[in-house]
mmCIF file of the N, C-alpha and C atoms, coordinates in Angstrom:
data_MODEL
# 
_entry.id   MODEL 
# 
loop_
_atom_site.group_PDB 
_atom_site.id 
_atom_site.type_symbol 
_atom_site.label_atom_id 
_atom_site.label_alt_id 
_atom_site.label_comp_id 
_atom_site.label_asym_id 
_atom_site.label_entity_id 
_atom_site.label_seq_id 
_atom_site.pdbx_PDB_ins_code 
_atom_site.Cartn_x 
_atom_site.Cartn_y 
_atom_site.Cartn_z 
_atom_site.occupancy 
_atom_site.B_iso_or_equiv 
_atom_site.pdbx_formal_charge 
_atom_site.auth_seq_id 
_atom_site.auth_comp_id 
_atom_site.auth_asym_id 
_atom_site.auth_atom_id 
_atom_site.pdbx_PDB_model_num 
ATOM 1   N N  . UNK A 1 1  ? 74.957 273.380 164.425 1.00 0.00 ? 1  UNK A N  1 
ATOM 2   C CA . UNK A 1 1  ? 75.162 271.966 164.191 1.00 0.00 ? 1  UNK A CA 1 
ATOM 3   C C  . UNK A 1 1  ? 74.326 271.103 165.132 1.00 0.00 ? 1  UNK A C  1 
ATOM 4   N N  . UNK A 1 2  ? 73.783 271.796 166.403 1.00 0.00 ? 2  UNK A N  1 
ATOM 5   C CA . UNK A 1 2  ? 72.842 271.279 166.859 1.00 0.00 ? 2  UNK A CA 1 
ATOM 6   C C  . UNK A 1 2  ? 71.730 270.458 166.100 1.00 0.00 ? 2  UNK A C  1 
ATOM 7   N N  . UNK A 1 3  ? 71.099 270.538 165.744 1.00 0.00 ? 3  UNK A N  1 
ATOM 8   C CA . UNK A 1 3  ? 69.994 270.250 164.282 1.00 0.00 ? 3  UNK A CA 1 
ATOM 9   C C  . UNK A 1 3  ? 70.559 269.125 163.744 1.00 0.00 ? 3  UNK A C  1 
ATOM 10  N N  . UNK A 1 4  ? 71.554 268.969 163.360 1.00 0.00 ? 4  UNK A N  1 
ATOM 11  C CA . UNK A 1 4  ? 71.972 267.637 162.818 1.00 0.00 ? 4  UNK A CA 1 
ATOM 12  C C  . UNK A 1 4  ? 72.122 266.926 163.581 1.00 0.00 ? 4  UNK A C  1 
ATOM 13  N N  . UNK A 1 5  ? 73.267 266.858 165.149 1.00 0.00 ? 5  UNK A N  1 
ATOM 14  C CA . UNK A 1 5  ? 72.537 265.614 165.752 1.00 0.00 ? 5  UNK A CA 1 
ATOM 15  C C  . UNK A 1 5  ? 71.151 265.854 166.228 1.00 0.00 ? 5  UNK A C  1 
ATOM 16  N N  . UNK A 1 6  ? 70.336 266.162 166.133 1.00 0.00 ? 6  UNK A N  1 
ATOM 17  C CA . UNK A 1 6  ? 69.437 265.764 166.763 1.00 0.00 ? 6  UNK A CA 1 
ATOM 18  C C  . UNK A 1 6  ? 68.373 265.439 165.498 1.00 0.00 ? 6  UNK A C  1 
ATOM 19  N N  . UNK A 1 7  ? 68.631 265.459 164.443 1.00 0.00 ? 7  UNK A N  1 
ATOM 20  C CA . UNK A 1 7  ? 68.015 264.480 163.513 1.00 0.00 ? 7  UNK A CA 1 
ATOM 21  C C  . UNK A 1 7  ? 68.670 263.521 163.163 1.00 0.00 ? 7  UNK A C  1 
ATOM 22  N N  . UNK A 1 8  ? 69.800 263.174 162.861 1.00 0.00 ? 8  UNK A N  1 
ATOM 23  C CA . UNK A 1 8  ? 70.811 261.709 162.704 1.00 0.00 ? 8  UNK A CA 1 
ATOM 24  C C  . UNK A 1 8  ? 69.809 260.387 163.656 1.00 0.00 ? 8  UNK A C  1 
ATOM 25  N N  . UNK A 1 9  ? 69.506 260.792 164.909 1.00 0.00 ? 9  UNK A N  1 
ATOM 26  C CA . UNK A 1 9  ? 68.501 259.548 165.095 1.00 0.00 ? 9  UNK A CA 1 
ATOM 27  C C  . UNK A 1 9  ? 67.899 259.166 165.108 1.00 0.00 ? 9  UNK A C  1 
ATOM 28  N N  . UNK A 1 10 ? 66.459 260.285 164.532 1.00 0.00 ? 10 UNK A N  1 
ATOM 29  C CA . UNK A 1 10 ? 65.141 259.392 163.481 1.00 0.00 ? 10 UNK A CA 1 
ATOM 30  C C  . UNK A 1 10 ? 65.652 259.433 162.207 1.00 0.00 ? 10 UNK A C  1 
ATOM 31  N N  . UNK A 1 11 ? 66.481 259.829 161.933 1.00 0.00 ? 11 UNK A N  1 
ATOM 32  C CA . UNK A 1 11 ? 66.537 259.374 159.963 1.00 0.00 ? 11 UNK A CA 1 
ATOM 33  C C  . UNK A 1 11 ? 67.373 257.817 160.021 1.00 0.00 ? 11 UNK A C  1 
ATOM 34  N N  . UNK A 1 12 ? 68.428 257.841 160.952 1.00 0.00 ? 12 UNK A N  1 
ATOM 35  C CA . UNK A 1 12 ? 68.928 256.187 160.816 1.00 0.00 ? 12 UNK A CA 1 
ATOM 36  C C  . UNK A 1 12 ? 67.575 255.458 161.336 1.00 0.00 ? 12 UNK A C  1 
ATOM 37  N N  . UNK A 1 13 ? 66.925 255.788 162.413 1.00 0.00 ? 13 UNK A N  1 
ATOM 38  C CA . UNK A 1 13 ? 65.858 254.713 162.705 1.00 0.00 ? 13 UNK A CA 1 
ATOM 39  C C  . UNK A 1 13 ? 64.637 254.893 161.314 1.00 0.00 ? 13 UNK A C  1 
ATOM 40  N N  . UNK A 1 14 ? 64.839 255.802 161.152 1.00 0.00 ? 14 UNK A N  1 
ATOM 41  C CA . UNK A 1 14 ? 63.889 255.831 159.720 1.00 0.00 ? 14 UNK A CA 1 
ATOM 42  C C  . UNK A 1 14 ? 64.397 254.642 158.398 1.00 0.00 ? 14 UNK A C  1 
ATOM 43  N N  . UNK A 1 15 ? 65.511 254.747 158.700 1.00 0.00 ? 15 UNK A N  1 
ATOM 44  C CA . UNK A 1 15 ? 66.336 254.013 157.109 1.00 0.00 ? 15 UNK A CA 1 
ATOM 45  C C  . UNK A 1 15 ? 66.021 252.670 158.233 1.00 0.00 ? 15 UNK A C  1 
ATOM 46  N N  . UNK A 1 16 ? 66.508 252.213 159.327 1.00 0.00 ? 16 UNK A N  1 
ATOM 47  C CA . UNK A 1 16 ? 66.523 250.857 159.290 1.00 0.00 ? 16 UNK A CA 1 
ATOM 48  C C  . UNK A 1 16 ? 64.956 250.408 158.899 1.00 0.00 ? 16 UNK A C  1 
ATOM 49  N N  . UNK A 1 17 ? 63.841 250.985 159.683 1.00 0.00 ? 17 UNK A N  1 
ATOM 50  C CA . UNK A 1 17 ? 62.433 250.678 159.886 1.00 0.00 ? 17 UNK A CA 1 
ATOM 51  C C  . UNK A 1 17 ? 62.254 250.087 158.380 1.00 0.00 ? 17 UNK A C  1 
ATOM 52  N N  . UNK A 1 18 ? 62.550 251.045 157.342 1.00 0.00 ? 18 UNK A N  1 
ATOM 53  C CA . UNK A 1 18 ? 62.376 251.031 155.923 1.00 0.00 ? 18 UNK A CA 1 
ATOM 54  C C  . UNK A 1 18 ? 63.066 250.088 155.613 1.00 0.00 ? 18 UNK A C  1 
ATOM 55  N N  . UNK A 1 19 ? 64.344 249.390 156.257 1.00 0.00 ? 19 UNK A N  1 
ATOM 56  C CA . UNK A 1 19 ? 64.844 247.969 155.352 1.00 0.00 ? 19 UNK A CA 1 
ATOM 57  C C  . UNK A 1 19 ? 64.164 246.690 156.150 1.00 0.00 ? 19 UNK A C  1 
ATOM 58  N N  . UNK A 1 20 ? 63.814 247.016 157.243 1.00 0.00 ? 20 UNK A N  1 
ATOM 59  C CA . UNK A 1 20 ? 62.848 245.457 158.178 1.00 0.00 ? 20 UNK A CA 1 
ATOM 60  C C  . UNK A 1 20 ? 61.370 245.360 157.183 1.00 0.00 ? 20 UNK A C  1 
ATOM 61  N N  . UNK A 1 21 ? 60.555 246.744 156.797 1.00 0.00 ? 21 UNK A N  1 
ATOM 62  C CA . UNK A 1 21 ? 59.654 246.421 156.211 1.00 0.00 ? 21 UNK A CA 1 
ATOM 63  C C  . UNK A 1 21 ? 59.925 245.679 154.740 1.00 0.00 ? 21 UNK A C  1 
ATOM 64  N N  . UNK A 1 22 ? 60.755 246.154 153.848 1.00 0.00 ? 22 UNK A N  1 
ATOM 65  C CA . UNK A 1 22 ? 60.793 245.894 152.658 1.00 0.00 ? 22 UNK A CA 1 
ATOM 66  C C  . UNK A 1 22 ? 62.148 244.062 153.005 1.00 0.00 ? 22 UNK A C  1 
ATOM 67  N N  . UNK A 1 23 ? 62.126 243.701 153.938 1.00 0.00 ? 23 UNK A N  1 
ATOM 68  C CA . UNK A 1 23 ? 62.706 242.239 153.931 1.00 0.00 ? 23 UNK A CA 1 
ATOM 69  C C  . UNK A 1 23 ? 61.177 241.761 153.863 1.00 0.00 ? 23 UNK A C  1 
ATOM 70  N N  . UNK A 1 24 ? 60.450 242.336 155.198 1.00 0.00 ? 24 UNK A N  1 
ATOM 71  C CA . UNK A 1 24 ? 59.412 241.548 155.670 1.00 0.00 ? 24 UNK A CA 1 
ATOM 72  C C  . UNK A 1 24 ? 58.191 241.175 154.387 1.00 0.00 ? 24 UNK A C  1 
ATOM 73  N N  . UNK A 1 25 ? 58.505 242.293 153.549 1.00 0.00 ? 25 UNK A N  1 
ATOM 74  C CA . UNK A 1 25 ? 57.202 241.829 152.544 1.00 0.00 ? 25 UNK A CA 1 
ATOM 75  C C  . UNK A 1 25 ? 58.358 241.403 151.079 1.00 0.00 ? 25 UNK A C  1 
ATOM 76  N N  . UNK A 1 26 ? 59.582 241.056 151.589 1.00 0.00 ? 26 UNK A N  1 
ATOM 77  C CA . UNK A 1 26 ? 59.973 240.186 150.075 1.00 0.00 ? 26 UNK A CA 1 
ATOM 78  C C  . UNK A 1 26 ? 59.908 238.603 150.650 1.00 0.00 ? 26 UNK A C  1 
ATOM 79  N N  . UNK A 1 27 ? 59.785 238.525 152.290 1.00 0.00 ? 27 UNK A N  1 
ATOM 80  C CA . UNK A 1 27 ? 60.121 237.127 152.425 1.00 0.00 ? 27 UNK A CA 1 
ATOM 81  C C  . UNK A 1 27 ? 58.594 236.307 152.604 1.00 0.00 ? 27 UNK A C  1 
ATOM 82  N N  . UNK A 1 28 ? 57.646 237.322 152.137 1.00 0.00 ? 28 UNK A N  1 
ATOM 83  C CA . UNK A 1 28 ? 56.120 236.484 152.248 1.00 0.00 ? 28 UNK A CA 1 
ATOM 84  C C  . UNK A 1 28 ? 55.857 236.405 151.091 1.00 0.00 ? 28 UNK A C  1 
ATOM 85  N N  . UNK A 1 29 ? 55.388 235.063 151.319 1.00 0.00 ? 29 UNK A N  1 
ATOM 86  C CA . UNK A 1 29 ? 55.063 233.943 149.850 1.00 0.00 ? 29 UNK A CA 1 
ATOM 87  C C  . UNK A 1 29 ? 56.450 233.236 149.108 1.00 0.00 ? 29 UNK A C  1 
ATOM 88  N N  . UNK A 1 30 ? 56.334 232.995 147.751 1.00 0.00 ? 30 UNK A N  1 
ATOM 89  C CA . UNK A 1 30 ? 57.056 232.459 147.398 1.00 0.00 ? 30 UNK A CA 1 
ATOM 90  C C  . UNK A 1 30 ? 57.238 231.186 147.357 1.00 0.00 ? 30 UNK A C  1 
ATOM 91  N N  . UNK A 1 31 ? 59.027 230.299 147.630 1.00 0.00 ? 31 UNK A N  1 
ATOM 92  C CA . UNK A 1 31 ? 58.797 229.178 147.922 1.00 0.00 ? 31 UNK A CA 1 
ATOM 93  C C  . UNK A 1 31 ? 58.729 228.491 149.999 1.00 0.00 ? 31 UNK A C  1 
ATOM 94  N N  . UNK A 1 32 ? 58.671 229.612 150.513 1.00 0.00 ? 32 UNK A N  1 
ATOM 95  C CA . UNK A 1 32 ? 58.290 229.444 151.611 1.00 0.00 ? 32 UNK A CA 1 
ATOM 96  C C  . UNK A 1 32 ? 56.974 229.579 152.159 1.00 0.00 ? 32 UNK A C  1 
ATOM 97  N N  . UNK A 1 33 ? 56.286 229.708 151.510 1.00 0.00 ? 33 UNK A N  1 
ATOM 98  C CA . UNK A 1 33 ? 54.557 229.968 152.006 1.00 0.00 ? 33 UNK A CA 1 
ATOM 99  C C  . UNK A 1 33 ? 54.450 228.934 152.132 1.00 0.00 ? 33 UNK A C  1 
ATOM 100 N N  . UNK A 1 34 ? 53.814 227.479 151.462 1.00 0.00 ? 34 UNK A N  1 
ATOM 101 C CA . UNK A 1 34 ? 53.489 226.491 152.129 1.00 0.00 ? 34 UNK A CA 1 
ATOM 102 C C  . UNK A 1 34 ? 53.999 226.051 152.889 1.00 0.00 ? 34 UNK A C  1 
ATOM 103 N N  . UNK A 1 35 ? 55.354 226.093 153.512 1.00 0.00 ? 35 UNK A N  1 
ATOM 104 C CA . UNK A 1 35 ? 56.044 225.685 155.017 1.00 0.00 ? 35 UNK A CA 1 
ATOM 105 C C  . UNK A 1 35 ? 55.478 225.975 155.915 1.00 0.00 ? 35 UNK A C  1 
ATOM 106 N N  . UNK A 1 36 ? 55.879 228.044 155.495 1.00 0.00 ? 36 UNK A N  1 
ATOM 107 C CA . UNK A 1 36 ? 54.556 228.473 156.882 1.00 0.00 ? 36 UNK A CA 1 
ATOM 108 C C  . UNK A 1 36 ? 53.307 228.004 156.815 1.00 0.00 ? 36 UNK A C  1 
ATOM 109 N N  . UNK A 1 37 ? 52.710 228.012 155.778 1.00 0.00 ? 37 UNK A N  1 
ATOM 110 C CA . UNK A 1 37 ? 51.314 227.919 156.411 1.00 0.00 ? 37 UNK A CA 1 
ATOM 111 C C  . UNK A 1 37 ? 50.643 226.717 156.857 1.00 0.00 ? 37 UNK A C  1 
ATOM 112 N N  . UNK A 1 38 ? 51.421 225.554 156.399 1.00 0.00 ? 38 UNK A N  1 
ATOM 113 C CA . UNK A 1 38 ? 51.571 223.903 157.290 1.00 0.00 ? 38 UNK A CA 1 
ATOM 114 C C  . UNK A 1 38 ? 51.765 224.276 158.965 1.00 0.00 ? 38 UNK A C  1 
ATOM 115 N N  . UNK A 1 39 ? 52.585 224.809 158.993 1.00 0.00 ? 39 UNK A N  1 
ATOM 116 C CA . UNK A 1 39 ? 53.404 224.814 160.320 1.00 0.00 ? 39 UNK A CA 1 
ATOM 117 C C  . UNK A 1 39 ? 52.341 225.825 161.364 1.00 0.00 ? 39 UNK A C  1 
ATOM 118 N N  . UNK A 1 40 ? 51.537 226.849 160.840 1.00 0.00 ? 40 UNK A N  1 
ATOM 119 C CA . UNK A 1 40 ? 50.844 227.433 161.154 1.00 0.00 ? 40 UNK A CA 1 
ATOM 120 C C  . UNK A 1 40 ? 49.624 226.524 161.137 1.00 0.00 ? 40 UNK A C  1 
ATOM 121 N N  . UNK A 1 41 ? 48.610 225.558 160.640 1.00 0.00 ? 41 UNK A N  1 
ATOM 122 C CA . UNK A 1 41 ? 47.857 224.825 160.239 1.00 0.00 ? 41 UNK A CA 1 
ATOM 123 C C  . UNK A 1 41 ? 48.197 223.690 161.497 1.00 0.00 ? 41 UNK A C  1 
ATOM 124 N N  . UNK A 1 42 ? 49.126 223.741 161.663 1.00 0.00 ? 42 UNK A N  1 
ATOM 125 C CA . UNK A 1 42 ? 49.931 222.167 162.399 1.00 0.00 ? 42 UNK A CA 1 
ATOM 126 C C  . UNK A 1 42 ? 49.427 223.003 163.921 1.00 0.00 ? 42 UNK A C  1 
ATOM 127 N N  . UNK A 1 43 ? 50.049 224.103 164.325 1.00 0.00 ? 43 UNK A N  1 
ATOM 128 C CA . UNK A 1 43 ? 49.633 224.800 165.465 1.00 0.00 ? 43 UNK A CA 1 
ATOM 129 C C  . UNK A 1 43 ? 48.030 225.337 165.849 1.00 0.00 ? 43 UNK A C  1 
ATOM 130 N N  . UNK A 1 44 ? 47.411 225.193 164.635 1.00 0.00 ? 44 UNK A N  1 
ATOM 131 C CA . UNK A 1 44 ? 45.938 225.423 165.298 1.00 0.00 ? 44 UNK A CA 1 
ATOM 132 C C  . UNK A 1 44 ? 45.340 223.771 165.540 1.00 0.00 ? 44 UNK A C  1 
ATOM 133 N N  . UNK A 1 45 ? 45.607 223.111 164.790 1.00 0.00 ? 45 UNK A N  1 
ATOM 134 C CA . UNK A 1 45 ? 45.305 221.620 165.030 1.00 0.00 ? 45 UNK A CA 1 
ATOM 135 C C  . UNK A 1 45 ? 45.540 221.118 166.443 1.00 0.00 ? 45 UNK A C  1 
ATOM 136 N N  . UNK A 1 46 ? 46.341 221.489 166.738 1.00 0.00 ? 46 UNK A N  1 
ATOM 137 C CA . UNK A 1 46 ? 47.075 221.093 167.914 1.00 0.00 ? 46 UNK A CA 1 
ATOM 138 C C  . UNK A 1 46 ? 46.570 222.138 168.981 1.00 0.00 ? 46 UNK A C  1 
ATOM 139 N N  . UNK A 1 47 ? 45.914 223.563 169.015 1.00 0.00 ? 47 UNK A N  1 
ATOM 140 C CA . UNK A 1 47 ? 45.311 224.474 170.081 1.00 0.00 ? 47 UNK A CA 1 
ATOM 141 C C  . UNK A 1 47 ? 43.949 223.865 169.906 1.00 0.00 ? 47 UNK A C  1 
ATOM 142 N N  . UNK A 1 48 ? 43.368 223.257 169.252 1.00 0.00 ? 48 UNK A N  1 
ATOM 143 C CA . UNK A 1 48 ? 42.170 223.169 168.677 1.00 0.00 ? 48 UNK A CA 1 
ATOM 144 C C  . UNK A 1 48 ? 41.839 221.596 169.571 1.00 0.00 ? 48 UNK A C  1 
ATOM 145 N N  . UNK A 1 49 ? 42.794 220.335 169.073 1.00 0.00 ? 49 UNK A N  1 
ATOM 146 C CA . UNK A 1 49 ? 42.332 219.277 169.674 1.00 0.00 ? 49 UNK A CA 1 
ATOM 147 C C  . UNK A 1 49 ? 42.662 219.485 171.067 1.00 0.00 ? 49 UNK A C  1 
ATOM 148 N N  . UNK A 1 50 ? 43.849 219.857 171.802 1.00 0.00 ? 50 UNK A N  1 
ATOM 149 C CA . UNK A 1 50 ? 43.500 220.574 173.048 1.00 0.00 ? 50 UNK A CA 1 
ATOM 150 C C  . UNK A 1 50 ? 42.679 221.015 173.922 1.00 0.00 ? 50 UNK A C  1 
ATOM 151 N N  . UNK A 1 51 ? 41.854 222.187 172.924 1.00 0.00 ? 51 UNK A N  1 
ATOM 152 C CA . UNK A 1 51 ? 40.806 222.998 173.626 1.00 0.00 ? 51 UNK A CA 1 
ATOM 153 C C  . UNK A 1 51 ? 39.572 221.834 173.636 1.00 0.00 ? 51 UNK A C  1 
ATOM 154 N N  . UNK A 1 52 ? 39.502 220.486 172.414 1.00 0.00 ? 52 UNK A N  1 
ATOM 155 C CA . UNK A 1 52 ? 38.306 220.096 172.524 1.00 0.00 ? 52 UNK A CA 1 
ATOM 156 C C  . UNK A 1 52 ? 38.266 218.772 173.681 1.00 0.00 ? 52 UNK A C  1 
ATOM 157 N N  . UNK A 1 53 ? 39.586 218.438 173.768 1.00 0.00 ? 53 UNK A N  1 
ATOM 158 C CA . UNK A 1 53 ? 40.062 217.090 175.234 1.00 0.00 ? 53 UNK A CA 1 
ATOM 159 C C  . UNK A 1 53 ? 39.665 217.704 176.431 1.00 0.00 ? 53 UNK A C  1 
ATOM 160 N N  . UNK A 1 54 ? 39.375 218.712 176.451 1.00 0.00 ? 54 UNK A N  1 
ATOM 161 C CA . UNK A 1 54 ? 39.346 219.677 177.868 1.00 0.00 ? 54 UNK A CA 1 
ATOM 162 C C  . UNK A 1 54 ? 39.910 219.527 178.909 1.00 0.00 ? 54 UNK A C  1 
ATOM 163 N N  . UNK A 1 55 ? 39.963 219.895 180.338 1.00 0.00 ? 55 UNK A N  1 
ATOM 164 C CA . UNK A 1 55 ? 40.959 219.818 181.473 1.00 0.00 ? 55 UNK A CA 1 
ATOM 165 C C  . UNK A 1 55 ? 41.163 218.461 181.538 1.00 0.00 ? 55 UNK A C  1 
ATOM 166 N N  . UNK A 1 56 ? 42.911 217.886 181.955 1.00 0.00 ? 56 UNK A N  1 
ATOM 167 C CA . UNK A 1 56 ? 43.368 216.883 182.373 1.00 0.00 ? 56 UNK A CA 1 
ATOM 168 C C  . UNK A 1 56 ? 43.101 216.662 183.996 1.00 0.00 ? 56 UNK A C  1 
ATOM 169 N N  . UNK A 1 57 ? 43.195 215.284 184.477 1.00 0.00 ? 57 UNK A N  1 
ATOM 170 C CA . UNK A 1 57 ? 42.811 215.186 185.679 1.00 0.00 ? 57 UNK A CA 1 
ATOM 171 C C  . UNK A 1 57 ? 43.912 216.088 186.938 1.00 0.00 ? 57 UNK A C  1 
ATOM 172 N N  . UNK A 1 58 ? 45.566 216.451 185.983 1.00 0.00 ? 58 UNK A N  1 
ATOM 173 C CA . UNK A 1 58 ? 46.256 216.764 186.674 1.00 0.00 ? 58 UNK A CA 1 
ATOM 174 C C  . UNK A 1 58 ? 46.181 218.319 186.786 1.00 0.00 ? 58 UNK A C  1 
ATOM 175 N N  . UNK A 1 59 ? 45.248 218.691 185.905 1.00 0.00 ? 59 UNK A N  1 
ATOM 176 C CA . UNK A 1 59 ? 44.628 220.433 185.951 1.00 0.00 ? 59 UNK A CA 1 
ATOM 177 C C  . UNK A 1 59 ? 43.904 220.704 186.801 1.00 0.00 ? 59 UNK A C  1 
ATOM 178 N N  . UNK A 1 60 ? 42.799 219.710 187.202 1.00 0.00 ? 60 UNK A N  1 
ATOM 179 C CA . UNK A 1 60 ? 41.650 220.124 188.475 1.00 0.00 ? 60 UNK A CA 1 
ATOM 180 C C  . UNK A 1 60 ? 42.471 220.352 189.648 1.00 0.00 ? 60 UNK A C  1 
# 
């Protein structure tokens, strides 16, 4: 009976791994894609005008 526990804890980490992937690719796209990808769009805008203002006087 050795053998069984000592597989019981990659097959449960096997079954969860297998339900995080199959959420992760039902919850891309849909009617949430343009949220993310605003919100993602909104965050490079914002690393972007940043990087181009360059150091503040309170950075030197």
């Amino acid at each position: 009976m050795d053998y069984v526990s000592a597989l019981v804890p990659p097959v449960v980490m096997a079954v969860f791994f297998v339900g995080l992937i199959v959420t992760i690719v039902k919850s891309q796209g849909g009617d949430k894609k343009a949220k993310e990808d605003a919100a993602v769009d909104a965050a490079i805008a914002r690393a972007e005008a940043a990087r181009q203002a360059g150091p503040r006087p309170s950075d030197i």
